[in-house]
FIZAPA-934224 format. One record per residue (C-alpha): x negated, y negated, z; residue in one letter; chain. Coordinates in steps of 0.25 Angstrom, whole numbers. Last residue first. Example, Ala and Ser with C-alpha at 12.3 -4.5 7.8 and 13.67 -1.06 7.14 Angstrom:
{{-55 4 29} s A}
{{-49 18 31} a A}
***
This chain:
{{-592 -808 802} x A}
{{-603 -804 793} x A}
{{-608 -819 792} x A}
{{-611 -820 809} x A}
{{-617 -808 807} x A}
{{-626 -811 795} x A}
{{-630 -823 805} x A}
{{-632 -816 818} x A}
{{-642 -807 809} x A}
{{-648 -818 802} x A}
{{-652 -826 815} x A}
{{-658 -812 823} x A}
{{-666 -812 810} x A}
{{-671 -827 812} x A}
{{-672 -824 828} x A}
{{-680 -810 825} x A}
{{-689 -817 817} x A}
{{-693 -831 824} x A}
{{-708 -829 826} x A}
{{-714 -833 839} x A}
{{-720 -818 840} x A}
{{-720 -811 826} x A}
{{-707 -801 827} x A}
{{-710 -789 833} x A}
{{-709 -774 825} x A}
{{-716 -764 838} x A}
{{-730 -759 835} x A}
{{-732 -742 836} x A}
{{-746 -736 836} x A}
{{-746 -724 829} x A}
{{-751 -710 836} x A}
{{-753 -700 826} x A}
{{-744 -686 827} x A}
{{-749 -682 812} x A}
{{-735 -680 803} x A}
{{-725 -686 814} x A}
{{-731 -700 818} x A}
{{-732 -703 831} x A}
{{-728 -715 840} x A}
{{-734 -720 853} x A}
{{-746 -728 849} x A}
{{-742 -742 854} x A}
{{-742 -755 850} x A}
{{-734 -765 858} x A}
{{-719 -765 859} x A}
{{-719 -750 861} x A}
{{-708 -741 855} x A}
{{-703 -728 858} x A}
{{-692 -721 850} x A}
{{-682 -716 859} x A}
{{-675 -703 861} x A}
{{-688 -698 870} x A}
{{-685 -711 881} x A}
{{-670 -707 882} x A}
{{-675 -694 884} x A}
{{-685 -697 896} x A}
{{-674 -706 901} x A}
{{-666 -696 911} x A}
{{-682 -687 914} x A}
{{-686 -700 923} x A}
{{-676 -711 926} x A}
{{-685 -718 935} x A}
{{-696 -718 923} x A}
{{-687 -728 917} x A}
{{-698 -741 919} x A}
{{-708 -732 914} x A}
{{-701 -732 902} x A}
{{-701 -747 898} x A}
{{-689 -750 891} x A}
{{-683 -757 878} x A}
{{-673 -747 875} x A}
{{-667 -748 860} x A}
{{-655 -739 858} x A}
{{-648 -736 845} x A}
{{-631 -736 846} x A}
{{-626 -730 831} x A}
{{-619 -717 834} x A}
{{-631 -709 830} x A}
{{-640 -718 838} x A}
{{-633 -720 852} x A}
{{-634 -704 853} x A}
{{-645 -701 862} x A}
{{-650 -715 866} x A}
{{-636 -717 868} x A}
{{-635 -707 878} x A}
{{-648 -710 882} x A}
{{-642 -724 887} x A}
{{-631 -718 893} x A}
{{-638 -709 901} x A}
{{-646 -723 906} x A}
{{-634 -729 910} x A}
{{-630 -717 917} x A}
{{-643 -716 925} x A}
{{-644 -732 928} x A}
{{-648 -743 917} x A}
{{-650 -757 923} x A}
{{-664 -759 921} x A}
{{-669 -744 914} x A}
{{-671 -749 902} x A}
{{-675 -766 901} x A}
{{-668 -768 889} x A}
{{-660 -757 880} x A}
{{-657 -762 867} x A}
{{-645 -757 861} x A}
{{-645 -757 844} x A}
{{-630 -754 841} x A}
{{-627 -748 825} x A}
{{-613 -756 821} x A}
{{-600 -747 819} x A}
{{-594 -758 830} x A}
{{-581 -751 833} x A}
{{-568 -761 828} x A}
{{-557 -749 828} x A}
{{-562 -736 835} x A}
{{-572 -725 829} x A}
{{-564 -717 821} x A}
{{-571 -718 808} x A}
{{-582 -711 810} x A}
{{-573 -699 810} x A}
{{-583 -687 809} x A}
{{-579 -682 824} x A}
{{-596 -685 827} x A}
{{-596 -697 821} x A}
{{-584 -705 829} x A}
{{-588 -695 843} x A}
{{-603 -700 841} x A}
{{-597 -716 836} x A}
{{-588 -716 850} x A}
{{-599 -710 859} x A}
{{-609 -720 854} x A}
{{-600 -732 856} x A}
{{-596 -727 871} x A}
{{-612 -725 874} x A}
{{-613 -741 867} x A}
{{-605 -748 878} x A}
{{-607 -737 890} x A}
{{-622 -741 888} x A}
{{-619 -757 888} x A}
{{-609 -757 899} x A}
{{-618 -749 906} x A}
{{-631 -757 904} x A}
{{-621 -770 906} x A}
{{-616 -764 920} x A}
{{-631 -764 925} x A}
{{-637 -776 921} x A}
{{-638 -783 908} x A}
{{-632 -781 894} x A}
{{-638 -789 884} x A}
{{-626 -799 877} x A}
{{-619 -794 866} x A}
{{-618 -786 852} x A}
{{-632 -790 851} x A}
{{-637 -800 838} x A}
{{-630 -812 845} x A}
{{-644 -824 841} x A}
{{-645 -828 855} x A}
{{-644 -811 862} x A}
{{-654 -806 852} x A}
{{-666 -816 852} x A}
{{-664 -816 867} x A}
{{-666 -802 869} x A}
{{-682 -804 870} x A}
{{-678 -817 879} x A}
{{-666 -809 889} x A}
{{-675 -797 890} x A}
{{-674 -794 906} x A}
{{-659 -796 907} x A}
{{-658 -784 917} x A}
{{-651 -774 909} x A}
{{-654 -777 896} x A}
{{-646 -771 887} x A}
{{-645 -775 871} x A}
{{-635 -772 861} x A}
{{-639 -774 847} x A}
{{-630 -772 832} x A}
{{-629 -765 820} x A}
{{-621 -764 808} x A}
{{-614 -777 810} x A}
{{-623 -785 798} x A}
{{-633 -774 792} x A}
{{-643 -770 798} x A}
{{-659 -776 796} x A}
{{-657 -786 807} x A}
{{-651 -781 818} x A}
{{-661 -770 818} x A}
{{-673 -781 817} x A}
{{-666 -788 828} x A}
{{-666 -777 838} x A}
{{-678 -771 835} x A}
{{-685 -786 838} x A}
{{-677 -785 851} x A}
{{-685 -771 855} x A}
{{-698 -776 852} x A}
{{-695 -788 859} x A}
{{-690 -779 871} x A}
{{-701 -774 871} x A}
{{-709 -787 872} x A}
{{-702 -791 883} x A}
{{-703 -778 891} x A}
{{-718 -778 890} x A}
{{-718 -794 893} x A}
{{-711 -790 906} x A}
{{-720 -779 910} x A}
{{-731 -785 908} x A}
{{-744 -780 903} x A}
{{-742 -785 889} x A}
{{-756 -788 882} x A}
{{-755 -774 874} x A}
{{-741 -770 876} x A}
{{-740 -761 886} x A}
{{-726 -750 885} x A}
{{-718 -751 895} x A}
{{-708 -759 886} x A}
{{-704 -745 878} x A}
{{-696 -750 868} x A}
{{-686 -739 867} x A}
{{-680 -735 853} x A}
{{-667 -726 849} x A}
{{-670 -714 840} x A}
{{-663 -711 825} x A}
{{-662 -727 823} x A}
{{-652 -729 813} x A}
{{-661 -733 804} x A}
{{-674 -725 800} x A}
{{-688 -729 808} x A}
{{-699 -739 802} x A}
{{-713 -739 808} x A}
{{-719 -749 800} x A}
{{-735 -746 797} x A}
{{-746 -755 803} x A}
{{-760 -754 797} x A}
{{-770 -761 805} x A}
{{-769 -752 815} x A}
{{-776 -741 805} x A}
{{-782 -729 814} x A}
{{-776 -733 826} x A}
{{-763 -730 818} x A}
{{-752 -739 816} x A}
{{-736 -741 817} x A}
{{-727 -752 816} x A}
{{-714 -758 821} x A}
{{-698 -753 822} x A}
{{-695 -755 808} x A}
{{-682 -751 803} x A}
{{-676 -741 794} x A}
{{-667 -738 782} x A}
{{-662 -752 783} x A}
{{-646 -753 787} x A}
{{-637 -760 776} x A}
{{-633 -775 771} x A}
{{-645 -781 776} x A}
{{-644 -794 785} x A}
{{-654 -804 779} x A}
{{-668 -807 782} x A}
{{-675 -818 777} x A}
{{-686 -821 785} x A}
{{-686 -808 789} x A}
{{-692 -802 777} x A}
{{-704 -810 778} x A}
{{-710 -801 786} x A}
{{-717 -804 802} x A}
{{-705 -793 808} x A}
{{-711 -783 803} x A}
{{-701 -777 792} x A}
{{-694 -762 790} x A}
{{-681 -768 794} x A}
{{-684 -783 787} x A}
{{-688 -775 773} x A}
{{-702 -770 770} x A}
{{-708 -774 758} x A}
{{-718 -785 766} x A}
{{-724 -772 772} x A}
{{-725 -762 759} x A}
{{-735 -770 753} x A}
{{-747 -773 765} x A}
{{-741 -759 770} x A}
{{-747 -751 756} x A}
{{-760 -759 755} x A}
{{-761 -755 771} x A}
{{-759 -742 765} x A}
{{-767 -740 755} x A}
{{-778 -746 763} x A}
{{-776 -736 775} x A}
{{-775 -723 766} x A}
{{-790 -728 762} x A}
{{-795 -731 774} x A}
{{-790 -717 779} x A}
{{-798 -710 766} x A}
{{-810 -718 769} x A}
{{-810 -716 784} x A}
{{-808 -700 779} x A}
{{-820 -698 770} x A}
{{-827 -708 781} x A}
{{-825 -697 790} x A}
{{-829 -685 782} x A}
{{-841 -693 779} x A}
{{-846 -698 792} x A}
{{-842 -681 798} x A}
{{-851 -676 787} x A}
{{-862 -687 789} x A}
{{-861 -683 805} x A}
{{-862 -667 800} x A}
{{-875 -672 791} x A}
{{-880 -679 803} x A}
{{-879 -667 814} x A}
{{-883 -657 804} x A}
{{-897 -668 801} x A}
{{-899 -669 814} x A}
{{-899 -655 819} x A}
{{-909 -651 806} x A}
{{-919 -663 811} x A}
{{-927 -653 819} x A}
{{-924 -645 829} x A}
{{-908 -644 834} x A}
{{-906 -638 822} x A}
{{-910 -625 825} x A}
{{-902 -623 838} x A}
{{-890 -622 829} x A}
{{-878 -626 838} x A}
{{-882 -642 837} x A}
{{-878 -641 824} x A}
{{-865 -633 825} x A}
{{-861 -643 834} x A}
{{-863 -654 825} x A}
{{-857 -650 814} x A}
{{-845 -646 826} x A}
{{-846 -660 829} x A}
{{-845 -664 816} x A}
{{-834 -655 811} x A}
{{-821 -660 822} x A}
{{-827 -675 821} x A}
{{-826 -674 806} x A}
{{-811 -664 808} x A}
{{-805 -676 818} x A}
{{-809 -688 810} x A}
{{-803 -681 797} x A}
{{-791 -679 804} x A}
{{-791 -694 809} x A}
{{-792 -699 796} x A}
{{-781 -689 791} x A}
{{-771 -692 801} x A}
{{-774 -708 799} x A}
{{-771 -704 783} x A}
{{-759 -698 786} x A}
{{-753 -706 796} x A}
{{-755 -717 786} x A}
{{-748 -710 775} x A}
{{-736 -707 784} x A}
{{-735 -722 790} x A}
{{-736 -727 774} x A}
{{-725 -716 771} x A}
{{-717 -722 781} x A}
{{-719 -736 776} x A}
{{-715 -730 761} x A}
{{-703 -723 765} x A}
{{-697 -735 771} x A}
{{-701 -744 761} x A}
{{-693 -735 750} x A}
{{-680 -734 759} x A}
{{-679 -749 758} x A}
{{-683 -749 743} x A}
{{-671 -740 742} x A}
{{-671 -726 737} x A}
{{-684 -720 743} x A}
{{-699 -715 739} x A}
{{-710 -725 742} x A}
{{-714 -736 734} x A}
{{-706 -746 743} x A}
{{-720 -756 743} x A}
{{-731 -752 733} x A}
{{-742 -749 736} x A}
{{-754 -750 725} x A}
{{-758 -738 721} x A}
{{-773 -734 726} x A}
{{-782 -734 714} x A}
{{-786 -724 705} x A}
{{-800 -715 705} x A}
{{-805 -712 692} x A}
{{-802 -697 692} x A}
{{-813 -687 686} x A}
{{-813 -682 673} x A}
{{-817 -666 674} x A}
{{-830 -661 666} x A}
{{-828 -648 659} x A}
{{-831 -635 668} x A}
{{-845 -632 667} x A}
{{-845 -617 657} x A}
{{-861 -616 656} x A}
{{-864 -615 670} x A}
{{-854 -605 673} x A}
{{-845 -608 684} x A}
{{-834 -615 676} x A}
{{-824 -603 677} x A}
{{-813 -606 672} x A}
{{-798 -604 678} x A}
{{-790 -596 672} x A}
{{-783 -598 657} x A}
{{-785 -583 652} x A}
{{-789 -574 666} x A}
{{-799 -577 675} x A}
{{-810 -563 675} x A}
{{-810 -550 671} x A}
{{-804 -544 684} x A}
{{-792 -550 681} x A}
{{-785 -556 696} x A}
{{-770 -548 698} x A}
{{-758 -555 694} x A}
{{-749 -562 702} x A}
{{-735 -555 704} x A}
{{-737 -550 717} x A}
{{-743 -562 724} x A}
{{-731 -572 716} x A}
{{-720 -563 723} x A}
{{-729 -567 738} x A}
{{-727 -580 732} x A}
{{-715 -582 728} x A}
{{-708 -574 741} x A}
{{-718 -583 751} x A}
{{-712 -595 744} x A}
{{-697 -590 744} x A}
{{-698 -587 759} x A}
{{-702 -601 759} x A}
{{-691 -607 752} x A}
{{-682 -597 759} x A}
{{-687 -603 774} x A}
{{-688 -617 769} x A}
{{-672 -618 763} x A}
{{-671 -634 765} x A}
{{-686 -640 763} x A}
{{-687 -652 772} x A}
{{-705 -650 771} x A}
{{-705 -646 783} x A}
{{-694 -633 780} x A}
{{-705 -631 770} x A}
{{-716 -629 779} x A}
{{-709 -622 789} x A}
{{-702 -611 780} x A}
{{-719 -611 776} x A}
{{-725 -605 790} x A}
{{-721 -608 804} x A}
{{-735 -611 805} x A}
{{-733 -622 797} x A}
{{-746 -631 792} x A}
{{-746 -644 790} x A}
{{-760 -647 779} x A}
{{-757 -661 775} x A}
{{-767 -666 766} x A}
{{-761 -677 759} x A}
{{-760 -680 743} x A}
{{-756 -693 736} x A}
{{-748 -699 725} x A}
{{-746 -710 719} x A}
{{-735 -721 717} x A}
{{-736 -725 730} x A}
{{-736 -712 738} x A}
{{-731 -699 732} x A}
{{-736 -686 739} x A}
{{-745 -673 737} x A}
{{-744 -664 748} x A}
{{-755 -655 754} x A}
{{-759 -644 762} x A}
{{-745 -641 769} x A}
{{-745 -628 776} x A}
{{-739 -614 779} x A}
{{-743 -603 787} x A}
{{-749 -611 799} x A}
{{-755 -604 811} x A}
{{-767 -612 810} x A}
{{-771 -623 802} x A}
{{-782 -632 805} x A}
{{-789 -634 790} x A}
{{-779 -635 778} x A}
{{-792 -641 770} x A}
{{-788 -653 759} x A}
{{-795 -658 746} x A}
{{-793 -670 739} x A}
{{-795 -673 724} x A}
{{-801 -661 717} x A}
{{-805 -665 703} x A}
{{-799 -651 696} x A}
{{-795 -659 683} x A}
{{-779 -658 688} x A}
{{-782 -666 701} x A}
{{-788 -658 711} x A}
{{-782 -657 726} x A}
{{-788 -647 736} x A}
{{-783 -638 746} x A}
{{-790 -631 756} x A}
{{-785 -619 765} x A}
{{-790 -617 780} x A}
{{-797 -604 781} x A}
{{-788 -592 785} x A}
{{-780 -589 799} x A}
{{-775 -602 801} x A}
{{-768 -603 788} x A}
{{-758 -593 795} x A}
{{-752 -580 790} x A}
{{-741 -570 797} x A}
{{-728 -572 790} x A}
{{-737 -570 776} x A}
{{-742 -579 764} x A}
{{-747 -591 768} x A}
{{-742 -605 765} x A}
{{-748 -616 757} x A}
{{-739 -631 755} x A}
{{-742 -643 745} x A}
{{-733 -653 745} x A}
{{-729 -662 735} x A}
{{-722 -675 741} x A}
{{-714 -687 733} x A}
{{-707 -677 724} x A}
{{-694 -686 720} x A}
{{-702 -692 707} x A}
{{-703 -678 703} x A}
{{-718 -674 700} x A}
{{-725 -672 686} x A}
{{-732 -684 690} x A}
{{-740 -675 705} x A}
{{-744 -664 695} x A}
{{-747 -654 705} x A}
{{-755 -640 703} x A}
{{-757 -630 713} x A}
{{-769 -622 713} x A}
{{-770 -610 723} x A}
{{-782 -602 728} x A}
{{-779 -591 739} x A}
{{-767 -586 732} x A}
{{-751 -587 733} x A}
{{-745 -585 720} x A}
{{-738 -595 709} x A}
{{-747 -608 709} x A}
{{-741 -620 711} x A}
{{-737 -630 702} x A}
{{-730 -644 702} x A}
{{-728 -657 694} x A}
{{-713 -650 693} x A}
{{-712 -638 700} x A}
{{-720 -626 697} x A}
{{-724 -612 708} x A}
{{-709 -608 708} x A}
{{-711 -595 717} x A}
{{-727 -596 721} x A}
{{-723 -612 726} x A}
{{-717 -625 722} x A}
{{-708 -633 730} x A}
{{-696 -641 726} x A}
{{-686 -630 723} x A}
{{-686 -627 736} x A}
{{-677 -637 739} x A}
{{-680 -652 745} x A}
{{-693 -655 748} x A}
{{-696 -666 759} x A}
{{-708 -673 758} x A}
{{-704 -685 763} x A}
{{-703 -691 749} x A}
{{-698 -679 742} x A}
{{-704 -666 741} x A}
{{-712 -657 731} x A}
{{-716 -644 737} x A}
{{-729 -635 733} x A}
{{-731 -622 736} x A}
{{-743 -613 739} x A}
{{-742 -600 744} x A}
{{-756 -595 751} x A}
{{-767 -584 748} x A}
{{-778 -582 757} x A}
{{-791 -591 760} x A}
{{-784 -604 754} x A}
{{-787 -614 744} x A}
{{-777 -622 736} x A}
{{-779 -631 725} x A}
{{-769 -644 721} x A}
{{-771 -648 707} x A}
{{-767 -661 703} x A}
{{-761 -668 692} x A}
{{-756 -681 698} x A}
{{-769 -688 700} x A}
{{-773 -700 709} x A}
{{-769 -693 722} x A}
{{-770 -702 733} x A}
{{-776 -693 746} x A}
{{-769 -692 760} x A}
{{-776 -686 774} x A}
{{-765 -678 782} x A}
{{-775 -667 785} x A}
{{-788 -668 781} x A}
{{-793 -673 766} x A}
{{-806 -671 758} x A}
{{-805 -681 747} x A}
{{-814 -678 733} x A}
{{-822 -687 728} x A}
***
C-alpha cells in the first residue's frame, strides 16, 4: 500500500533502485545533491541538475518541464553520501509555488510500484524547495518528506545546505537549464519517438504483470552505527539522530492531526451548506463518510508514528548500555568501574528529553565540550511535590553538584577543576560531597569579600589567557599558570553579589568560555528581578535548566516543546561518592 506522507513524515526504503517522479503545473529545475552525514555538500560538484544531469547512483533529467523523472540507485552511492536531496526551483526572479497548484512527488521503485507519495501543500512566496531527501539510517535507507521552501530563492537553498559558492552554483543551474529549454527538441506530431514510453491503454496491449515487493523486516539496531571516526563520535551522531528522527515523526503525526481536523470540518461545512442534504439520510451519510476519511487518515498516521516509536525504543534499549560514563545516566554500570580517561569526551550528558506524544521514550540530551554557553539551574522552578522554597533550592543545587562531578570525572587528571561561591552558606550538605572528598580548588567562598575575591580571581585569569590567545603567543602566559578548564558554581545568586560583582560575573559569562572559565548559576530568577534590564543578558547567555521536568527547550527543525529531565544519581545511591573517590585518587597518583 502506498504511504501518503505530510511534512517531516519518514518512510524505510526497502529498494535501492528507485524512480523519483515530479509533478508541477509549470516547468521547474530539478537537481539532486549528495551530502555527508548532516547533510552538508561540499562543491558543486556534488549536485546533479540540467548542466551535469549524472552522478554516480544518480540521474536527473536534462531540462526543466512540468513532469520530471529522476532516477536514484541508492547501492551505486559513495559510502561518504549519507543524504540525497531532492530540490525544485522556478524558473524566473519573479515566480513563487504559491501562485500554482501545490506540486506532488512520488517515489516508485525501478518496476513502477509507487512507494510513498508527497504534496508540497502550503507554500507561498517560495521559489526554491526541499521535496524529499533520501538518507542513511541503520544499514538502510529511508525517505522523508521535507517540503522547506526558500523565498530567497535557490542561492538560499544551497547556502543551507553548507554549499561554498551558492550564488554561482545557482546561477549555473538557472544557465543549464534555461540552455537545456533551447536546445530540447520540439514534441513529433506523429506520435512518441523510438524508445518512448508505451502506451498500455488499449485493451489489447496490458502492460506485463509487475513482481511486487515482499515486505522486509525493520533492521536491527545496532549501537555506533552512525557515521564518525571514533566509536565515541559514532554514539554521538546516533543519539542525535534518534532525537531528529523522533522530532520527525511527532511532527508528522501531529501534521497529519492538523490537516484531518483541517478537511473534516470543512467536509462537514460543505455539507450542511447544501440545503438538500439536510432532508433525508444524504446529510448523514456526507457527514459519516468525511468522519470515516478523517478515522482513516488518522490511523494512517498513528500506525506510521507507532511504528517510528518501536524502531526507536528497540534503537535506545541497544544504544543506552553503549554509552560511555559522559554520555551515561547515572544508574549504568559504567560507573562502577570508572577510570580517569586520558582525553576530553566529545560531549556530555546534561539529562533527557521527551515528547507528550512518547514520554516513555527518553532521548539523552548531549551537548559539545568545552561548553559553548554557560548553565543556570533555575531553582524557581516547581518541582512537582516541592512547594518549598528550600527544598527547590536543594535540589537544584543537586542538579548542579551532580554536573560538577560527572565533569570532573570524564577529564583527564589536572585538565579541569571546580570553584564554588556560596555566599551565604546555604548549600553546605548538597556541597558537601565536594568539599570531603577535595574535588574544588578551595573552600566555598562565603560573604561579600569572598564573591569579590572570587570574581576578581577568575576575571584576572580570563584576561591573561584573552590577551595570551589573542597576541598568537600561548606561550607567554606566566610561569606555573594552571592551564586547567575551571567550572564555577554560583550558589544562591543574587546573596552577596552587588552591581560590580554582578558586571563581573556577565563578564565572564561573556568570555569565561573561550578562555577556559564555564559558569554554572544555580538561582532563582525572580529572586534577581531587583537588577531588572543588568541580568536580562546574563539570563539569555545561559542554557536554562530545571531540576524537575519541564518543557522549556526547542528543537531547531519543527519548534516542538520537549520536556527537559535533569541527569540525578539514584537517591540513597553512592555514585557520586564512589566517582568523587577515583578522581581524588587518580590525583593523589598524578602527582
Amino acid at each position: 500500500m502506498v504511504a501518503e506522507l505530510v511534512r517531516g513524515q519518514n518512510h524505510p526504503l526497502t529498494r535501492t533502485r528507485l524512480e523519483i517522479l515530479i509533478s508541477a503545473e509549470v516547468p521547474v529545475l530539478v537537481a539532486a545533491a549528495l551530502g555527508d552525514e548532516g547533510g552538508r555538500v561540499h562543491d558543486g560538484r556534488g549536485i546533479a541538475h540540467h548542466g551535469a544531469p549524472v552522478l554516480p547512483g544518480i540521474e536527473v533529467p536534462r531540462t526543466a518541464a512540468a513532469e520530471h523523472r529522476l532516477s536514484a540507485d541508492l547501492g551505486e552511492l559513495s559510502e561518504a553520501v549519507h543524504r540525497v536531496t531532492v530540490l525544485l526551483a522556478l524558473p524566473g526572479s519573479a515566480a513563487r509555488f504559491g501562485a500554482i497548484a501545490a506540486p506532488r512527488v512520488t517515489v516508485t521503485d525501478a518496476h513502477g510500484t509507487e512507494i510513498v507519495r508527497f504534496t508540497l501543500a502550503g507554500l507561498d512566496a517560495e521559489s526554491a524547495v526541499v521535496a524529499l531527501e533520501l538518507y542513511r539510517r541503520q544499514g538502510g535507507w529511508k525517505v522523508r518528506a521535507v517540503g522547506q521552501g526558500y523565498a530567497e530563492g535557490l542561492t538560499a537553498l544551497l547556502a543551507d545546505l553548507g554549499l561554498p559558492g551558492a550564488r554561482e552554483v545557482a546561477e549555473a543551474m538557472h544557465e543549464a537549464g534555461r540552455l537545456g529549454d533551447s536546445l530540447a527538441p520540439a514534441p513529433s506530431k506523429a506520435g512518441p519517438s523510438e524508445g518512448g514510453p508505451v502506451d498500455y491503454s488499449r485493451p489489447e496491449r496490458q502492460a506485463p504483470p509487475q513482481p511486487q515487493p515482499q515486505p522486509q523486516p525493520q533492521p536491527q539496531p545496532v549501537a555506533g552505527d552512525a557515521p564518525g571516526w571514533s566509536m565515541e563520535e559514532r554514539l554521538y551522531n546516533q543519539v542525535w539522530g534518534m532525537f531528529e528522527d523522533l522530532a520527525r515523526s511527532t511532527a508528522a503525526l501531529r501534521s497529519a492531526a492538523d490537516f484531518a481536523a483541517a478537511r473534516l470540518d470543512r467536509e462537514l461545512d460543505e455539507a450542511l451548506a447544501d440545503p438538500r442534504a439536510r432532508i433525508g439520510g444524504a446529510g448523514d451519510a456526507a457527514r459519516n463518510t468525511a468522519r470515516a476519511k478523517h478515522d482513516e487518515l488518522m490511523g494512517r498516521a498513528r500506525a506510521a508514528h507507532d511504528r517510528d516509536l518501536a524502531q526507536l525504543a528497540a534503537e535506545a534499549e541497544v544504544v543506552e548500555p553503549a554509552l560511555p560514563p559522559a554520555y551515561a545516566r547515572w544508574d549504568s554500570p559504567v560507573w562502577h568501574g570508572h577510570r580517569m580517561p586520558a582525553e576530553v569526551p566529545q560531549a556530555v550528558r546534561l539529562g533527557d528529553l521527551h515528547l507528550p506524544e512518547s514520554a516513555s521514550l527518553r532521548v539523552p540530551m548531549l551537548v559539545r565540550l568545552p561548553l559553548e554557553r554557560g548553565l543556570w539551574v533555575d531553582s524557581g522552578a516547581t518541582p512537582a511535590g516541592f512547594t518549598d522554597s528550600a527544598e527547590r533550592r536543594r535540589r537544584a543545587l543537586e542538579v548542579a553538584v551532580a554536573l560538577a562531578v560527572r565533569l570532573l570525572a570524564v577529564h583527564p587528571v589536572g585538565e579541569f577543576s571546580v570553584e564554588v561561591i556560596d555566599p551565604a552558606g546555604a548549600g553546605a550538605g548538597p556541597l558537601g560531597s565536594l568539599t570531603r572528598t577535595g574535588a574544588l580548588t578551595g573552600p566555598p567562598a562565603t560573604g561579600a569579600a569572598g564573591v569579590t575575591q572570587a570574581l576578581e580571581s577568575l576575571t584576572r585569569r580570563v584576561d591573561l589567557v584573552r590577551m595570551a590567545i589573542g597576541g598568537g603567543a600561548p606561550e607567554a602566559l606566566p610561569d606555573g599558570f594552571d592551564t586547567a578548564r575551571r567550572l564555577l558554581v554560583v550558589n544562591d545568586f543574587p546573596q552577596g553579589f552587588d552591581d560590580r560583582a554582578l558586571t563581573r560575573l556577565r563578564f565572564l559569562a561573556d568570555e569565561g568560555p573561550a578562555a577556559g572559565v564555564d559558569l554554572l548559576l544555580v538561582a532563582d530568577r525572580a529572586d534577581a528581578g531587583e537588577y531588572g534590564p543588568l541580568l536580562d543578558p546574563l539570563w539569555r547567555s545561559l542554557t536554562r535548566l530545571t531540576p524537575s521536568p519541564d518543557d522549556h527547550f526547542t528543537d531547531p527543525w519543527v519548534g516542538h516543546a520537549w520536556t527537559f529531565e535533569p541527569s540525578l544519581p539514584p537517591r540513597g545511591g553512592a555514585v557520586l561518592q564512589q566517582v568523587l573517590g577515583v578522581v581524588a585518587a587518580a590525583r593523589i597518583k598524578g602527582k
